[in-house]
RODO-2510 file (C-alpha; in nm, 4 decimals, decimal comma):
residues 510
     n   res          X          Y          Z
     1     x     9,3477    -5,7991    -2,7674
     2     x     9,6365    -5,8755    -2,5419
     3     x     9,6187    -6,1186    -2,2631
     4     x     9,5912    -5,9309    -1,9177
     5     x     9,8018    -6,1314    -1,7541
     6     x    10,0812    -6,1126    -1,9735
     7     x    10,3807    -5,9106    -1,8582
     8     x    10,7619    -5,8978    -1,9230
     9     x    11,0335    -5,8110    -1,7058
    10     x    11,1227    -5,4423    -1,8676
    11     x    10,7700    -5,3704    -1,7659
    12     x    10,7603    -5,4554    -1,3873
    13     x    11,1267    -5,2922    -1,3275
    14     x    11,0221    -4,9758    -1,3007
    15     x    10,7633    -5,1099    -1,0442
    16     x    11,0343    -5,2879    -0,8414
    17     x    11,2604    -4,9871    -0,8111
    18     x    11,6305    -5,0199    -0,7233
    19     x    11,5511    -5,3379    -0,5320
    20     x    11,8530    -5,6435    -0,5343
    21     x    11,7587    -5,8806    -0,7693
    22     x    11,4901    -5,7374    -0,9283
    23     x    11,5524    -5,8365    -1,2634
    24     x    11,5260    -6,1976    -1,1211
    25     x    11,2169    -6,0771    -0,9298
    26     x    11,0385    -5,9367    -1,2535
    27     x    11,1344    -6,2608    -1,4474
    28     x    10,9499    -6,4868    -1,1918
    29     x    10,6502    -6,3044    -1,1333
    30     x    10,5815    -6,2874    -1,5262
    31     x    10,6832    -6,6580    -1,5264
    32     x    10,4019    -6,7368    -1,2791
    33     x    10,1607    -6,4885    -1,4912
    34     x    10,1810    -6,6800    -1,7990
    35     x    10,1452    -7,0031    -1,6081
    36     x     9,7970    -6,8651    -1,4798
    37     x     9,7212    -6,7779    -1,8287
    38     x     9,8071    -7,1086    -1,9699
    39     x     9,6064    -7,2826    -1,6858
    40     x     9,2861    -7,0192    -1,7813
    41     x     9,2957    -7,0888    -2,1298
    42     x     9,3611    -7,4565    -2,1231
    43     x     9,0403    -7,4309    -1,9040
    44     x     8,8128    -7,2155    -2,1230
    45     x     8,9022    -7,5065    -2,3785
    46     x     8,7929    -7,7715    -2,1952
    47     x     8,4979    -7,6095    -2,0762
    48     x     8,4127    -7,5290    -2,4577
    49     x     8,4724    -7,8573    -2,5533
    50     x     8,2578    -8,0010    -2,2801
    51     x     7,9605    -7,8399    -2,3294
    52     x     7,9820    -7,8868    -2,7195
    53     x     8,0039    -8,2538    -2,6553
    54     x     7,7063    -8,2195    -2,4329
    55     x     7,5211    -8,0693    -2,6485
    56     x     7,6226    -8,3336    -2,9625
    57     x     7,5124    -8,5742    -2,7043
    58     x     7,1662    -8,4103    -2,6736
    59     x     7,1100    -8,3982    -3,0785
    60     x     7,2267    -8,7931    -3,1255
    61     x     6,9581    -8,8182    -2,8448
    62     x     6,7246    -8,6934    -3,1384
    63     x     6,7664    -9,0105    -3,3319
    64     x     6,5625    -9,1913    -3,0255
    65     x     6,3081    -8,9451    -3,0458
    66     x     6,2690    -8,9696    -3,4304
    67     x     6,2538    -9,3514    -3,3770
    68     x     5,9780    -9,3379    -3,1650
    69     x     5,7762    -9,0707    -3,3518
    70     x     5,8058    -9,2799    -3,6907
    71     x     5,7240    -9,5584    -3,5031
    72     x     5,4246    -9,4298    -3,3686
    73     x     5,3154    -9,2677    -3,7115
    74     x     5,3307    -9,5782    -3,9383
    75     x     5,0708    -9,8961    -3,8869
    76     x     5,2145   -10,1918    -3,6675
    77     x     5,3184   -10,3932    -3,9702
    78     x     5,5764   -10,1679    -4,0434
    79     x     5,7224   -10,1102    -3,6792
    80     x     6,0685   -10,2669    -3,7151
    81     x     6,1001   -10,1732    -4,0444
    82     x     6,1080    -9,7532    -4,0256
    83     x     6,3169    -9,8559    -3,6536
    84     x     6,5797   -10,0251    -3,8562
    85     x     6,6231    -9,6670    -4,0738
    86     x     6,7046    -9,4975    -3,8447
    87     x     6,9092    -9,6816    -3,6720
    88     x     7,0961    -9,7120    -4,0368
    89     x     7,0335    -9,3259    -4,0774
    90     x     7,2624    -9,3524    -3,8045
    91     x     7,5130    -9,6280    -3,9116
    92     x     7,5679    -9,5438    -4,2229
    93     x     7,5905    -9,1828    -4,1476
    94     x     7,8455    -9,2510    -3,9079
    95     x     8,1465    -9,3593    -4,2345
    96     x     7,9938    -9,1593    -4,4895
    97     x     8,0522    -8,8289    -4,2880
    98     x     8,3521    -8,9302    -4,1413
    99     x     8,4953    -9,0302    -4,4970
   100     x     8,3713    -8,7630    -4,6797
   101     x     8,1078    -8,5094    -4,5121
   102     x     8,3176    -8,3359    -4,2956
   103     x     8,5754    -8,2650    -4,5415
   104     x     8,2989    -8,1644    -4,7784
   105     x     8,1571    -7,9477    -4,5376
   106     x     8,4068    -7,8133    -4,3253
   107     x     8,7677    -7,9080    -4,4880
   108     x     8,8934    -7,5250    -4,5092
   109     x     9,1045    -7,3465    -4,6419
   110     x     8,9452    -7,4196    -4,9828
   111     x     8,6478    -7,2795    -5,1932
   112     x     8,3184    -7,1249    -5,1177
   113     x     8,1252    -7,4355    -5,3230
   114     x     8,3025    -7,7275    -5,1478
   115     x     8,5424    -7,8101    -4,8851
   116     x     8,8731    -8,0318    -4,9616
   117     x     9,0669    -8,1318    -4,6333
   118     x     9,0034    -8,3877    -4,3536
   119     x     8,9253    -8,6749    -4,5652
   120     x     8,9033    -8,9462    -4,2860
   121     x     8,9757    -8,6720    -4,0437
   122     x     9,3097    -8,7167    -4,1481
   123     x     9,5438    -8,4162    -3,9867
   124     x     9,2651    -8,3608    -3,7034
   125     x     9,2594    -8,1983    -3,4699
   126     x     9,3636    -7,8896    -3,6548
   127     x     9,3545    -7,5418    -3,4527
   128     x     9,0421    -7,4543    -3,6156
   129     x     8,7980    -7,7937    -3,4799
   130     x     8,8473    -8,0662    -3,2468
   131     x     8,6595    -8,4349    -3,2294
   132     x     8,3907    -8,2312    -3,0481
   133     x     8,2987    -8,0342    -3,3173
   134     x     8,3455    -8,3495    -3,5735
   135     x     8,0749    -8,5447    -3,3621
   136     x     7,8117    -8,2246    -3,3137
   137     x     7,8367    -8,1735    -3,7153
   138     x     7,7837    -8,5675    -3,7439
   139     x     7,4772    -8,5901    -3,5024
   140     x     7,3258    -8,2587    -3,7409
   141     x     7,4355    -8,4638    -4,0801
   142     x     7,2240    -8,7736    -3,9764
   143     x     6,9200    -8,5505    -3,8131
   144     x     6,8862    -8,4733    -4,2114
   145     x     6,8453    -8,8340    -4,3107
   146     x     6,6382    -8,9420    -4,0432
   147     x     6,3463    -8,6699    -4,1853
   148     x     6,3994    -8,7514    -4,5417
   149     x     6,3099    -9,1437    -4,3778
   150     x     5,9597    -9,0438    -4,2700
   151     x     5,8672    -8,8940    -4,5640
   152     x     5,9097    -9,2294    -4,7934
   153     x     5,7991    -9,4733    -4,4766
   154     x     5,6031    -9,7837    -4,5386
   155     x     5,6834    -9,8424    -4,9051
   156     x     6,0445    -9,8366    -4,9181
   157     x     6,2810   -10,1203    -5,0420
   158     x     6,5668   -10,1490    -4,7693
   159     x     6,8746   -10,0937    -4,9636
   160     x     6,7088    -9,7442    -5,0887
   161     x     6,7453    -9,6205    -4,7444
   162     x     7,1100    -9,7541    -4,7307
   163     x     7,2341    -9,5520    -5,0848
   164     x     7,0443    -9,2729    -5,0070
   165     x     7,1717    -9,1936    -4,6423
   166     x     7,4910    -9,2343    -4,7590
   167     x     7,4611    -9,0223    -5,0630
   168     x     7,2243    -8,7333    -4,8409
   169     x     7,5006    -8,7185    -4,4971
   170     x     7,8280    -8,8333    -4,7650
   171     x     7,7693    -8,5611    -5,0116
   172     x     7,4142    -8,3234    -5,0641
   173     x     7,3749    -8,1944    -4,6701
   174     x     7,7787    -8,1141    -4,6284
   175     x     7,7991    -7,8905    -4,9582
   176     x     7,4505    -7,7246    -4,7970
   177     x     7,6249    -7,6791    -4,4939
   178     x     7,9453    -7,5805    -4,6295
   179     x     7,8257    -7,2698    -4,8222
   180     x     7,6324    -7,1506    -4,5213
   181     x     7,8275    -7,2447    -4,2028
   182     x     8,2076    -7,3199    -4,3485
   183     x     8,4343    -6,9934    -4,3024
   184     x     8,4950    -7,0556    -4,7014
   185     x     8,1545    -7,0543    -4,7571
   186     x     7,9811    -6,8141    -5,0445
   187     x     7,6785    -6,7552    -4,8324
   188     x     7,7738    -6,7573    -4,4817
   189     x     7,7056    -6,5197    -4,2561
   190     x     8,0795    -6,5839    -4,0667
   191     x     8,2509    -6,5798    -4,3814
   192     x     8,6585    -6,5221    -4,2721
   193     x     8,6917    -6,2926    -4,5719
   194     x     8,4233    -6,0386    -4,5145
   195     x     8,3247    -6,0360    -4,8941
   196     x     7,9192    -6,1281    -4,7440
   197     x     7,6092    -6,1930    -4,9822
   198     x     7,4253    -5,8945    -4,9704
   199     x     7,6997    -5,7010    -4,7226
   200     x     7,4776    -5,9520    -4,4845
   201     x     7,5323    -6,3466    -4,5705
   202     x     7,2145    -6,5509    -4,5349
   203     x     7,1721    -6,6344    -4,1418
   204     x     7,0194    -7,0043    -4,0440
   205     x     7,2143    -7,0074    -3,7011
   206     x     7,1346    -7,3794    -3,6384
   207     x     6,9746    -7,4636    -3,9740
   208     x     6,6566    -7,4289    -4,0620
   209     x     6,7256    -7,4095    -4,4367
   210     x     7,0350    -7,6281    -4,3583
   211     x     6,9083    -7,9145    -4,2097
   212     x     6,5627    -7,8946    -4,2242
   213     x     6,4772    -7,7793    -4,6163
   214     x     6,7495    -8,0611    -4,7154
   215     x     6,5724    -8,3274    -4,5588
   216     x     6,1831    -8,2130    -4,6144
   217     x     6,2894    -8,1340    -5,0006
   218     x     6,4741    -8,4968    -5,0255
   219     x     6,1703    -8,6482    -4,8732
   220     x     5,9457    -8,4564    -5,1105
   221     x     6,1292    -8,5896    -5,3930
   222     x     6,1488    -8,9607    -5,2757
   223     x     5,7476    -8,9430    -5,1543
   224     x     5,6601    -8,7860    -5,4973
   225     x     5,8268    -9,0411    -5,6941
   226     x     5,7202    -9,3126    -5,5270
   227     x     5,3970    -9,2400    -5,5164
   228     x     5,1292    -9,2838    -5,2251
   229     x     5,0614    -9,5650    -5,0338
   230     x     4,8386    -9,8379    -5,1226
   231     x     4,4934    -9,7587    -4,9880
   232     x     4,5867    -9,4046    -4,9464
   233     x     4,3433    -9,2160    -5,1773
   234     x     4,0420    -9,4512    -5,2933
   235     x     3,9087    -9,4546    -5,6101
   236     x     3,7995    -9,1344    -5,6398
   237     x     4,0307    -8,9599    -5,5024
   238     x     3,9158    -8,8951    -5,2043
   239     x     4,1994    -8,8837    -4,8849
   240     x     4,1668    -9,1749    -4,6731
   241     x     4,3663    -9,1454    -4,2986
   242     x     4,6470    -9,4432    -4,2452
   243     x     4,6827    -9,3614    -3,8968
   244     x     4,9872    -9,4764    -3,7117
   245     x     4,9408    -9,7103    -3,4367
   246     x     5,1146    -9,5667    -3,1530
   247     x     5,0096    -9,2382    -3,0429
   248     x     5,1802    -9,3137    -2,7384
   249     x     5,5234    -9,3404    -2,9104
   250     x     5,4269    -8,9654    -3,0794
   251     x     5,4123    -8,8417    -2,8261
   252     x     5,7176    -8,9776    -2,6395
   253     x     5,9172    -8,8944    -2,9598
   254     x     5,7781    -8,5422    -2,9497
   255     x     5,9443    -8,5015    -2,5769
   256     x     6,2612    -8,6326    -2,6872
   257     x     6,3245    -8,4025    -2,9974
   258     x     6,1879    -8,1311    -2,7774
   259     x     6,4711    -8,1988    -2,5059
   260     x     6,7351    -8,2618    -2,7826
   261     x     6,6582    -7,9366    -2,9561
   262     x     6,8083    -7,7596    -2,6199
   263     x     7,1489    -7,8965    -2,7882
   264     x     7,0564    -7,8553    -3,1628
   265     x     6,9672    -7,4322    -3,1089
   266     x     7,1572    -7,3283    -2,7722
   267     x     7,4424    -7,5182    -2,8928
   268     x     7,5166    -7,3971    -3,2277
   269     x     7,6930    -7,1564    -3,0502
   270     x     7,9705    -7,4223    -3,0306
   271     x     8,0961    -7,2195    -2,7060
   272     x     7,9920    -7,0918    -2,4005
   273     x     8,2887    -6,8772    -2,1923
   274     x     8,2857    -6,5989    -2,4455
   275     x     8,2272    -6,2605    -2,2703
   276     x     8,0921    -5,9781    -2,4420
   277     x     8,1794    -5,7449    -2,2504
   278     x     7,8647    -5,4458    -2,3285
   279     x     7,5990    -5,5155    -2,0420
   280     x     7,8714    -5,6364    -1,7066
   281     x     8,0111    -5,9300    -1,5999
   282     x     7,7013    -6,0895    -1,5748
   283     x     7,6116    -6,1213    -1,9267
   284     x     7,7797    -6,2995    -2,2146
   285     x     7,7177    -6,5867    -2,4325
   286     x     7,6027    -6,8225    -2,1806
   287     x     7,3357    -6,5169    -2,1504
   288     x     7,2922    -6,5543    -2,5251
   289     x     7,2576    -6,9651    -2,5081
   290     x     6,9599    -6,9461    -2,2357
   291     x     6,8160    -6,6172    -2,4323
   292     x     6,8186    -6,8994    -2,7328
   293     x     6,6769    -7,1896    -2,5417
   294     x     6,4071    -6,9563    -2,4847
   295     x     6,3230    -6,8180    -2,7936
   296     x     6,3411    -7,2200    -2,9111
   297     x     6,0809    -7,3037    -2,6281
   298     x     5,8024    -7,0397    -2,7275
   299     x     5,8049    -7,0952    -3,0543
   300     x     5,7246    -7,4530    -2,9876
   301     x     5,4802    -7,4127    -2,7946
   302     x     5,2992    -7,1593    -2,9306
   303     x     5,3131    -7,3476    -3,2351
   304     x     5,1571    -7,6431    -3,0552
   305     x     4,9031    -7,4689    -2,9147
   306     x     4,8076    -7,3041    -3,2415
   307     x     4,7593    -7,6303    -3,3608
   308     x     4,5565    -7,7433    -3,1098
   309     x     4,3011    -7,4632    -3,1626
   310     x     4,3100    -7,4193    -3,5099
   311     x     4,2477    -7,8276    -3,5964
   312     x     3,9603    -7,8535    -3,3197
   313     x     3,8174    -7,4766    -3,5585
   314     x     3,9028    -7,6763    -3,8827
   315     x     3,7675    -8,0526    -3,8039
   316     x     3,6206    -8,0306    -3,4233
   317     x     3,8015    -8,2524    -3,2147
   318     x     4,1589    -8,1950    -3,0246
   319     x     4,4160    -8,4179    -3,1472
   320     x     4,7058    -8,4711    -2,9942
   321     x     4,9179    -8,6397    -3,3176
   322     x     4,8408    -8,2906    -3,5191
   323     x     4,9482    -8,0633    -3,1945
   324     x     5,2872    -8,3140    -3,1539
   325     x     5,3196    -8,2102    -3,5185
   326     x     5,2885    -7,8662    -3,4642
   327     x     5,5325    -7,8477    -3,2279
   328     x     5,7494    -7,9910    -3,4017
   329     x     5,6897    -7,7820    -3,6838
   330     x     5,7495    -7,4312    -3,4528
   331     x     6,1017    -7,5599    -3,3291
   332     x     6,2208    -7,6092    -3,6947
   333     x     6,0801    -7,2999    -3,7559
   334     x     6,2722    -7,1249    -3,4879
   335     x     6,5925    -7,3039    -3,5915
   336     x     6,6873    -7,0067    -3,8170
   337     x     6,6888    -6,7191    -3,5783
   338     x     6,6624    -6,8803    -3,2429
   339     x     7,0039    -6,6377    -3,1450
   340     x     6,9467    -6,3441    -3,3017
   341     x     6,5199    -6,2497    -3,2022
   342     x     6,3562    -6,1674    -2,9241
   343     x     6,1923    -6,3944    -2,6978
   344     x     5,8580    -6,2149    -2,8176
   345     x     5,9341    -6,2794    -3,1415
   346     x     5,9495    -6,6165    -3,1378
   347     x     5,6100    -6,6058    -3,0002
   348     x     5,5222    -6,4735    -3,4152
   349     x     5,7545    -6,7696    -3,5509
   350     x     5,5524    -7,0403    -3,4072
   351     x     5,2098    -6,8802    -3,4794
   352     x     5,2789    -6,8438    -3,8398
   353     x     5,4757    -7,1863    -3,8342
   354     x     5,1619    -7,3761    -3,7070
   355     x     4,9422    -7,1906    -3,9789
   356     x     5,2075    -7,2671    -4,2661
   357     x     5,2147    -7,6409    -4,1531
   358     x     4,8020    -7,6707    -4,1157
   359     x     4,7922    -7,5062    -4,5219
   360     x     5,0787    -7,7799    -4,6389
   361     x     4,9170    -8,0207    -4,5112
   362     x     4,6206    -7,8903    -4,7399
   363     x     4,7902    -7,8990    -5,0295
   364     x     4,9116    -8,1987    -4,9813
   365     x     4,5928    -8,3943    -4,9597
   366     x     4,4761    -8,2313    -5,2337
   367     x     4,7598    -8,3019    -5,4863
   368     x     4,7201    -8,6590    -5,3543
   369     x     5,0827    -8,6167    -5,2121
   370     x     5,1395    -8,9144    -4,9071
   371     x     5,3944    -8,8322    -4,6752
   372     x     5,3168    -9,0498    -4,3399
   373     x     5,5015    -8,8009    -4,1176
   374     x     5,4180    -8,4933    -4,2655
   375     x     5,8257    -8,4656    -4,2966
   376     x     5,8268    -8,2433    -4,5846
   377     x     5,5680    -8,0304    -4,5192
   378     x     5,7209    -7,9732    -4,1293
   379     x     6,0812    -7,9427    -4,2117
   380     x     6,1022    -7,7927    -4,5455
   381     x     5,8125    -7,5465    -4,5070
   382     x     5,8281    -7,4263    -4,1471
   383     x     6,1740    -7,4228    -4,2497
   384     x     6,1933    -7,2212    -4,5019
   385     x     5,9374    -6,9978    -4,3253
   386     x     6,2158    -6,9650    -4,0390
   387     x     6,4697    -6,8899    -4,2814
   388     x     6,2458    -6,5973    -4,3776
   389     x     6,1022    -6,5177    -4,0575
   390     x     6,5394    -6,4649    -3,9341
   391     x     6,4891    -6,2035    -4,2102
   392     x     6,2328    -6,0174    -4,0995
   393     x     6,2972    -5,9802    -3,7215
   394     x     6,6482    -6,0400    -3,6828
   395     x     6,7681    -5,7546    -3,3535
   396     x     7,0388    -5,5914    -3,4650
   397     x     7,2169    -5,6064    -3,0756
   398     x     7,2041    -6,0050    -3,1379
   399     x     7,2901    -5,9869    -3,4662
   400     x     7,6156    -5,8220    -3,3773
   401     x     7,6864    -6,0248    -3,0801
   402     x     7,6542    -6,3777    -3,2462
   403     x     7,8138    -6,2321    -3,5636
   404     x     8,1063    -5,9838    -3,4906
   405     x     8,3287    -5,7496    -3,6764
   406     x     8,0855    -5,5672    -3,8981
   407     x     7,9039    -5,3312    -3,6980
   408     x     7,7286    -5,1943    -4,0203
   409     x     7,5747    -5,5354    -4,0854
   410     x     7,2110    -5,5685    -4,2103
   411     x     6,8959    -5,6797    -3,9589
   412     x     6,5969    -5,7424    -3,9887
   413     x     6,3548    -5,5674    -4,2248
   414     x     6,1052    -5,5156    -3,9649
   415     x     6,3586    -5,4427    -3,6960
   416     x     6,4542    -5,0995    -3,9062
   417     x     6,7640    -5,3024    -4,0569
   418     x     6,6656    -5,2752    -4,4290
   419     x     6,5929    -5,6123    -4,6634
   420     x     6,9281    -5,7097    -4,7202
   421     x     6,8713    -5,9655    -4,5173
   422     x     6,5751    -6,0480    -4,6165
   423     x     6,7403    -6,1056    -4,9641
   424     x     7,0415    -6,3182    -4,8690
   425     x     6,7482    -6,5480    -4,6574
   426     x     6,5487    -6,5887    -5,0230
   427     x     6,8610    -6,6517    -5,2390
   428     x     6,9119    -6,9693    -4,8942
   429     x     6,6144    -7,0635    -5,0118
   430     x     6,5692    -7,0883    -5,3624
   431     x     6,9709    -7,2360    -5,3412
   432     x     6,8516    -7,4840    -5,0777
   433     x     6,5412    -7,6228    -5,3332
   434     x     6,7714    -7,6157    -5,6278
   435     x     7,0549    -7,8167    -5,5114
   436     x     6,8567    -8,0808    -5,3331
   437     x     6,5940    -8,1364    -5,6487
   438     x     6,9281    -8,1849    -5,8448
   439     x     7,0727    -8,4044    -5,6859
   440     x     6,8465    -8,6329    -5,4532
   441     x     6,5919    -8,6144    -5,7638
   442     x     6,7659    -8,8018    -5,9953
   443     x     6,8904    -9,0496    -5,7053
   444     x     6,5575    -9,1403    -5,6432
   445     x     6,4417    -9,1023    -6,0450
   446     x     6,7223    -9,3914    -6,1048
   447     x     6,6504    -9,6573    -5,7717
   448     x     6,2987    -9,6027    -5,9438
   449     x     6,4336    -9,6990    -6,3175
   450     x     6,6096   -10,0045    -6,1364
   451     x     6,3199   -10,1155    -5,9406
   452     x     6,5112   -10,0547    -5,6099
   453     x     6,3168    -9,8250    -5,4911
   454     x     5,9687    -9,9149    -5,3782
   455     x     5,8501   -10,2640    -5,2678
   456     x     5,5751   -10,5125    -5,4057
   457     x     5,2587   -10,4306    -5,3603
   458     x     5,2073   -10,7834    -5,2137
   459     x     5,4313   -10,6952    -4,9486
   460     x     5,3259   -10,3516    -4,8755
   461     x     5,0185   -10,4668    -4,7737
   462     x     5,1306   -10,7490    -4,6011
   463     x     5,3575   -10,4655    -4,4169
   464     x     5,7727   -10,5165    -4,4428
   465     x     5,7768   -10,6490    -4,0684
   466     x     5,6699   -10,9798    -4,1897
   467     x     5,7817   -10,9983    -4,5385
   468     x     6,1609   -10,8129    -4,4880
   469     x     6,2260   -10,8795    -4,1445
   470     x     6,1564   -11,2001    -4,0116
   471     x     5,8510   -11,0901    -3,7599
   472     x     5,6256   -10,8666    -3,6391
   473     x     5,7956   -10,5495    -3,3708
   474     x     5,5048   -10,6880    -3,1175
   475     x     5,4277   -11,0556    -2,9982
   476     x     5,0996   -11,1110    -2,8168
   477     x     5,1753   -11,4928    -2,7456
   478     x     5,4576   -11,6742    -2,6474
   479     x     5,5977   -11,8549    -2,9868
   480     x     5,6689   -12,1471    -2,7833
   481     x     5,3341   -12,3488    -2,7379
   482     x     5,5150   -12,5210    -2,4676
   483     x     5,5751   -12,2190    -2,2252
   484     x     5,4522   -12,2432    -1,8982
   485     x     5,3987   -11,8264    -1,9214
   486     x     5,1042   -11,7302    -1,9374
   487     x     4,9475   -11,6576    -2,2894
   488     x     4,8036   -11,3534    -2,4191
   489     x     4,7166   -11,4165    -2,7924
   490     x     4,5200   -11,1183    -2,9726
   491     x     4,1731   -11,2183    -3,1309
   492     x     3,9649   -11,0246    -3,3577
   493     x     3,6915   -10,9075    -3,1471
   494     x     3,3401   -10,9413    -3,3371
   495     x     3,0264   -10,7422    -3,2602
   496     x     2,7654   -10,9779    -3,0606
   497     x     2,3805   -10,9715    -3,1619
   498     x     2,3266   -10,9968    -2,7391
   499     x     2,2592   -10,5987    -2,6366
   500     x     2,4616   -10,4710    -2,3341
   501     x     2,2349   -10,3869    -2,0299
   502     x     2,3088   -10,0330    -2,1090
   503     x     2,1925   -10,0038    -2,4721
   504     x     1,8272   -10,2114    -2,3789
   505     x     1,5407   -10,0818    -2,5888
   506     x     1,3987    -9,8599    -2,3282
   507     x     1,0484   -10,0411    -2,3506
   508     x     1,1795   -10,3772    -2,3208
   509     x     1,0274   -10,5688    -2,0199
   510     x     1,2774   -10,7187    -1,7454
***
């Protein structure tokens, strides 16, 4: 479309008449058009930019909040150990995507398997992305290592975590990400050629299958072949709870990924000043970003408060670990089609999300499967339950609005819009689980070969804080005996034969 304040001088001539100099006149007011223009679209950049580095800023807030919820989830011992992960999810995350990931993932013009430019973001900026966009597809990259982290907690040599992350965020997540968010991509839905999987392209607007499913499947593998913790199932096989020590941190995590997720779903739009010009000026796709911060709260919370009921029906007694993990379970859920659903729909996503969630967690226990987070039953089945759920209720209005230029484009089956999209959402899938068994399967399969991959038993149940890391994450005394601070050193406390006045056998004389 042409710019609207673009003129030239033949066109304001006739406007000026016969009047002296009007040539001149004509050529200075179009001069001072295209200077406004320049100035408005140097503006709508900036603005863009902005509030995609905001919102980058609000996922790499995530990594605090999946500090503090594996923190709370794993036993004291292990405290500084599953901190230091994720700080290294982090780290390490940081070269390997900036050496290789984004090129992998986003290094177009190339193929719709892999990308090929950028190395080292080497001719960057280019027209298509800016450092903005680099650091939002970083803070995503990492979010994928950090779940695959709780999944193998408590029992996991150190330098595992250091080749995996860098294999997971160097290579696995940006070939994922590549064939469903790159332009090249085979099974995008914003595929710059048009040729779309199923006339459709699979749609996982912020990545349910993308970042989710890769890091619950890479957990499953790494939890499966390392086995459960010591002490986990006794001897005859019966489930026995390792609670973590901190619900407190749970629940502070919880808060955190729930305020980060306002950047992870609302901005995957990656802009904000886009108008689309059908309902006014008033509505565009800042309408569509709140409309999707929505959708992303009610599906959390109905998820959490499905949890909440359905645990205190299933084991009688409200626990506020299981509804933190519900939440969390609806928002990766949601992920998928947070854009492109109706608020009331959502409602649906998190329902079903808590319910899929409560039956993993089933299964599970009774394949004698130990995941101390519950990371790959949260992210890679509510995920891949999101991916579907986009499928099924996908509007067609949003669905044309976040995904121009084919009006004819598929919808959601139960939206009237035919299971084409349904389809493209199952081949994600299926894609998803086949590429990350085959290549974060063997990983693990060969750290296991090389004993590199789980620790001693001796030190497991020591825990890694003291055995790995020089120290325990709490101190209840001052080290120094010397100290004139006050001490506060921990004692076991020991059950005393002397009754408390309130549990006096009621005929006992005073």
């Amino acid at each position: 479309m042409a710019d609207p304040l673009s003129c030239t001088a033949s066109d304001l001539l006739p406007l000026l008449g016969g009047a002296a100099n009007a040539t001149a006149a004509a050529a200075f007011i179009c001069d001072r058009f295209g200077s406004i223009s320049t100035k408005l679209s140097d503006t709508t950049y900036a603005i863009d930019n902005t509030y995609l580095l905001f919102s980058a800023y609000l996922v790499f807030a995530m990594q605090l909040g999946f500090a503090m919820l594996c923190a709370g989830s794993v036993r004291a011992k292990n405290t500084m150990n599953i901190m230091l992960t994720n700080v290294l999810d982090a780290a390490a995350g940081g070269l390997s995507y900036y050496l290789f990931g984004y090129a992998f993932a986003f290094g177009g013009p190339s193929n719709g398997f892999i990308g090929k430019h950028f190395f080292g973001l080497r001719d960057f900026p280019s027209p298509s992305a800016d450092y903005s966009f680099f650091l939002y597809q970083w803070a995503f990259a990492i979010a994928a290592a950090g779940i695959t982290s709780g999944s193998i907690a408590e029992r996991t040599q150190f330098v595992a975590y250091l080749i995996y992350s860098l294999f997971l965020t160097g290579f696995v997540y940006p070939i994922v990400s590549h064939w469903f968010w790159s332009g090249d991509g085979w099974a995008g839905a914003a595929k710059s050629d048009g040729n779309l999987l199923f006339g459709s392209g699979a749609i996982d607007f912020a990545g349910s299958g993308v970042v989710h499913m890769v890091g619950g499947i890479a957990g499953l593998w790494g939890a499966l072949i390392e086995g459960p913790r010591i002490g986990r199932f006794d001897r005859t096989g019966r489930s026995v709870a390792l609670r973590g020590h901190s619900a407190s941190l749970v629940v502070l995590g919880s808060f955190l990924l729930w305020f980060g997720w306002y950047g992870f779903n609302p901005g995957s739009f990656l802009t904000i000043s886009r108008s689309y010009g059908t309902k006014g000026s008033y509505y565009g796709q800042w309408s569509a970003v709140g409309r999707t911060a929505v959708t992303t709260t009610l599906a959390g919370s109905t998820a959490a408060l499905t949890t909440l009921f359905g645990k205190r029906l299933l084991v009688g007694h409200w626990n506020v670990i299981d509804v933190c993990n519900g939440l969390l379970g609806g928002f990766a859920a949601i992920t998928s089609g947070c854009a492109v659903v109706e608020p009331w729909a959502a409602i649906i996503c998190g329902f079903v999300a808590a319910w899929v969630l409560i039956g993993f967690n089933k299964l599970a226990e009774k394949l004698k499967y130990d995941d101390p987070l519950e990371a790959a039953q949260l992210h890679g089945g509510c995920g891949a339950w999101g991916v579907l759920f986009t499928g099924l209720f996908a509007a067609k209005g949003y669905v044309n609005e976040v995904y121009p230029g084919k009006p004819d484009r598929p919808y959601g089956l139960f939206m009237g819009g035919g299971g084409k999209l349904l389809a493209a959402q199952i081949v994600q899938i299926l894609v998803i689980i086949g590429w990350v068994t085959a290549t974060m399967a063997p990983l693990f399969l060969a750290l296991h070969k090389l004993k590199l991959l789980r620790i001693s038993s001796d030190d497991e149940t020591a825990g890694m804080d003291m055995t790995r890391h020089g120290g325990m994450a709490y101190i209840y005394h001052d080290e120094d005996e010397n100290s004139n601070l006050p001490q506060f050193k921990m004692k076991r406390v020991e059950p005393s034969d002397t009754p408390t006045p309130e549990h006096f056998p009621q005929n006992a004389r005073v």
